[in-house]
N, C-alpha and C positions, 0 to 999 in steps of 0.2 A: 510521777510521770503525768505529764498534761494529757487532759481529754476531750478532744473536739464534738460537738454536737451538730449531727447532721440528723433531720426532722424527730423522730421519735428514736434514733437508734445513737449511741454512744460509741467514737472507736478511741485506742490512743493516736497519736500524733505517728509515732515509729511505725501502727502496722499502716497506716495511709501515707506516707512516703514508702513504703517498700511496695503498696499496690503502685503506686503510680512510675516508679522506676520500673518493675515489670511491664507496665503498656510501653512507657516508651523503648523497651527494649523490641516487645515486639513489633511496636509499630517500624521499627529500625530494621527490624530481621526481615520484615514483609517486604518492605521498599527494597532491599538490597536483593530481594529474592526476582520480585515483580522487574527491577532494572533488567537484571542477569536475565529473566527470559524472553523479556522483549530481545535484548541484544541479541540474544540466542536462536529467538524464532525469525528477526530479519534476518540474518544470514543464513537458516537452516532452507526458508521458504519462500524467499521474494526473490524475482528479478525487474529487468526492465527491458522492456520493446522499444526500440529507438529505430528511426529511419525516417525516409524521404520519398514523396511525393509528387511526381512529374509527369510532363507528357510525352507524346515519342519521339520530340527531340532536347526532351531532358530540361524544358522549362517546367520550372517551381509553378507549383497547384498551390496558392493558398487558400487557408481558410476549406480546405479538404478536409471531410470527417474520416477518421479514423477509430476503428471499435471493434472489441472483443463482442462476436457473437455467438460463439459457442466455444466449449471448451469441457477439459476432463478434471479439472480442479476445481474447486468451489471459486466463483468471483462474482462481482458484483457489477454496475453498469460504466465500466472502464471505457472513457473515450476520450479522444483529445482532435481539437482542430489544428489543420498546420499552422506555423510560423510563415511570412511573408518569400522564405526561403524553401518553403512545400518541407518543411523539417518539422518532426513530431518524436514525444515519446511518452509510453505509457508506464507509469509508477506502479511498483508495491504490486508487483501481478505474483501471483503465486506458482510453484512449479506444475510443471503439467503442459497437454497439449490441447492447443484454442487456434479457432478461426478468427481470423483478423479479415475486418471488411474496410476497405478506403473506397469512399464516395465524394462527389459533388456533384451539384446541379449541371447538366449539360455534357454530362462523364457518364462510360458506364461503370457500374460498381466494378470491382474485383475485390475477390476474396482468395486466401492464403491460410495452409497451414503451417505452423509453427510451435517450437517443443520448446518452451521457457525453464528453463535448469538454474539451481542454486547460486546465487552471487553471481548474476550472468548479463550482462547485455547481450542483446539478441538483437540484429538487425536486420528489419525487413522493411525494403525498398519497392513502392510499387508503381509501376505507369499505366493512368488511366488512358482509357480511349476515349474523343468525343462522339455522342450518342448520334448514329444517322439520322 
């Protein structure tokens, strides 16, 4: 039997292909595992906030911020400005219930609660008023 020399230590040739088919086995089992629970934790935990931005006769607000400001599930600083169409949506929110704040300059703010549920869009449509 052949024997490879790696710095002071000697192994055969058979037991260093059988370590290295064992890593790639697990490196295969980890990946299949790690795919499986992303797949598993998007659909168990995320939704999305989708809606539209106007004023009180229903013209599109662009370029309105829209933002989670408080909420019962963990998140982090989730905002999106409208589309030219006052149309927004917020990704990858987690389930739970959050305040949602729409603003622009010359708008008053409002704010909205809303309960984000598993594999859900959730629409929340808001009209600003302009500030006296």
């Amino acid at each position: 039997m052949e024997k490879v020399s790696f710095s002071a230590n000697t192994i055969s040739l058979s037991s260093l292909l059988f370590f290295i088919i064992i890593v790639i086995i697990i490196i295969v089992i980890a990946m299949a595992t790690w795919q499986h629970t992303t797949v598993m934790e998007g659909k168990r935990k995320l939704g999305v906030i989708i809606g539209r931005v106007t004023d009180k006769v229903q013209a599109p607000i662009p370029d309105a911020k829209v933002a989670i400001i408080k909420g019962t599930a963990s998140y982090p600083d989730i905002a999106a400005l409208t589309d030219e169409k006052g149309e927004y949506d917020l990704e990858y929110i987690s389930t739970g219930t959050f305040t949602v704040a729409a603003s622009k300059e010359g708008y008053a703010t409002q704010t909205r609660t809303i309960k984000v549920r598993v594999d859900e869009d959730v629409r929340l449509d808001f009209v600003l008023s302009p500030k006296s």
